[in-house]
KOLRO-195818 format. One record per residue (C-alpha): residue number from 1; residue in three letters; x, z, y. Coordinates in nm, 2 decimals, m for minus. Each point is the difference from the previous one (the first is absolute). Example, Ala and Ser with C-alpha at 12.3 -4.5 7.8 and 13.67 -1.06 7.14 Angstrom:
% KOLRO-195818
{rec 1, "ALA", {1.23, 0.78, m0.45}}
{rec 2, "SER", {0.14, m0.07, 0.34}}
***
This chain:
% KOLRO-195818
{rec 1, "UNK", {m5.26, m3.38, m5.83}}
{rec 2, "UNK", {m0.21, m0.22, 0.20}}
{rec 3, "UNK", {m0.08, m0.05, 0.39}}
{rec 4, "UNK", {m0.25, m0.14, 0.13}}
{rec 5, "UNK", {0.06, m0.13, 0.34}}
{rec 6, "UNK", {m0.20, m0.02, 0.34}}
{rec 7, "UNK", {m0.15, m0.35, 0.12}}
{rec 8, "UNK", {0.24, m0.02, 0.31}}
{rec 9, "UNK", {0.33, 0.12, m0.16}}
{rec 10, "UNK", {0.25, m0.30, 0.13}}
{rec 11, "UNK", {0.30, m0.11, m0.20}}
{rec 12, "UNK", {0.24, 0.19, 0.21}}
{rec 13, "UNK", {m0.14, 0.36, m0.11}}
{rec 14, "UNK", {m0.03, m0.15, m0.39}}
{rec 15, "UNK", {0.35, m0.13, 0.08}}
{rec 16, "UNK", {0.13, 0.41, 0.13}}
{rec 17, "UNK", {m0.21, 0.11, m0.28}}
{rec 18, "UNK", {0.12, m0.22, m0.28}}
{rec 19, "UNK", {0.37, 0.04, 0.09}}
{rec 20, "UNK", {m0.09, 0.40, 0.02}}
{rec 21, "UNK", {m0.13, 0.02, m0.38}}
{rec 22, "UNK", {0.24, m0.25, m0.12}}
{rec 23, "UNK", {0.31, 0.25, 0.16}}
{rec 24, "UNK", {m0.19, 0.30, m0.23}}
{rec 25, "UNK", {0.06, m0.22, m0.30}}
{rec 26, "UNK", {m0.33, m0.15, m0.02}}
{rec 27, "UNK", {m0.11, m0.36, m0.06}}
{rec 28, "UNK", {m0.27, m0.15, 0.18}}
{rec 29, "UNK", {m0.21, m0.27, m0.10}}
{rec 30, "UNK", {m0.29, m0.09, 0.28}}
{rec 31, "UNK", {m0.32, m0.15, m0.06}}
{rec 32, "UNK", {m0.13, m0.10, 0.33}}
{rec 33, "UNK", {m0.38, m0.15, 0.02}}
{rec 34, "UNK", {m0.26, m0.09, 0.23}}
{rec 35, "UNK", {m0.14, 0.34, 0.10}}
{rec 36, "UNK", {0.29, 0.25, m0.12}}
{rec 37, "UNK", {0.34, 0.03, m0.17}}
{rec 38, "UNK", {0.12, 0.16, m0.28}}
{rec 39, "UNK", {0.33, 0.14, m0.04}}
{rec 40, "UNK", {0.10, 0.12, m0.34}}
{rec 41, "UNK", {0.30, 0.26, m0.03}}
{rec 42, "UNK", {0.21, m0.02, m0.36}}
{rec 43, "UNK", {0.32, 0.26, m0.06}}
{rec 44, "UNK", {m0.01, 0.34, 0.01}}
{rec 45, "UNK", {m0.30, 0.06, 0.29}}
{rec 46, "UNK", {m0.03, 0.39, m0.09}}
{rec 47, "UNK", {0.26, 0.04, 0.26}}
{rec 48, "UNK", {m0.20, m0.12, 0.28}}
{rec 49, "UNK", {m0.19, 0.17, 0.20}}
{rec 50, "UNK", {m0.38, m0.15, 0.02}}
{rec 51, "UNK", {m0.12, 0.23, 0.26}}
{rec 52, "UNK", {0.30, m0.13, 0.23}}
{rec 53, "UNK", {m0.10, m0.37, m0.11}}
{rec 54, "UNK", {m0.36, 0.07, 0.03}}
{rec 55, "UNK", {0.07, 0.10, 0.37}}
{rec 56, "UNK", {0.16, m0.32, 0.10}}
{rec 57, "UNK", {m0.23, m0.22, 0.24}}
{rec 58, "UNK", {m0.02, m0.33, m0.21}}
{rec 59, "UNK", {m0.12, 0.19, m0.35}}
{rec 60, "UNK", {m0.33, 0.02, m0.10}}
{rec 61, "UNK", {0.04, 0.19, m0.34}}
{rec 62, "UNK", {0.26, 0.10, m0.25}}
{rec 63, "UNK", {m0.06, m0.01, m0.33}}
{rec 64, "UNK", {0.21, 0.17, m0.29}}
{rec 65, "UNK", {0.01, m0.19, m0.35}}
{rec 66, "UNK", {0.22, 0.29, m0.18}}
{rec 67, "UNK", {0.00, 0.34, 0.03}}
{rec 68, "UNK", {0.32, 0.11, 0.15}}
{rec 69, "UNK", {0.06, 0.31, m0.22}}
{rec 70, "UNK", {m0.12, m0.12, m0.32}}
{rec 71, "UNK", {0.15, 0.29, m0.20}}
{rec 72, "UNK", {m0.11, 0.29, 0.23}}
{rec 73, "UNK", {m0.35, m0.12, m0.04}}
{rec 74, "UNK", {m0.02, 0.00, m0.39}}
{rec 75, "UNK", {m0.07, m0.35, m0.01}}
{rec 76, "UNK", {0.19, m0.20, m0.22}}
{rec 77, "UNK", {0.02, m0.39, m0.05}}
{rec 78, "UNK", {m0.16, 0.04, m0.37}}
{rec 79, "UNK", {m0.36, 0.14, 0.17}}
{rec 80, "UNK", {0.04, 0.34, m0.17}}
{rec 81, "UNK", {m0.02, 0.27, 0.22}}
{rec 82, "UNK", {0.24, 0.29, m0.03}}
{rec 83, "UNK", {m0.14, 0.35, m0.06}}
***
């Protein structure tokens, strides 16, 4: 999963965010530019709620990478779909 943070968001709400995600098991690694940061989310992110993360003041957009319920979907890793 990916976020993709507002211009203003200080360190101390990354700081209450980070220590958030890492307490749900899930590293952070932050890539913080000129004009916006980038937080990328790796563990097990199906867990987590993106509505309640989109809803926070400093996020501008979450992004899934995976699918959380790859098997319920009838996608599988090898590209066939299930039929």
């Amino acid at each position: 999963m990916v976020l993709t943070l507002k211009k203003d968001t200080d360190k101390k709400q990354l700081d209450t965010l980070t220590a958030w995600l890492n307490s749900q098991n899930i590293k952070v690694h932050i890539s913080k530019g000129e004009s916006v940061t980038i937080v990328g989310l790796v563990g097990d992110t199906s867990r987590l709620d993106t509505d309640l993360i989109q809803g926070l003041s400093m996020v501008e957009n979450v992004t899934r990478i995976t699918e959380p319920y790859k098997n319920a979907n009838g996608r599988h890793s090898c590209g066939y779909r299930r039929r």
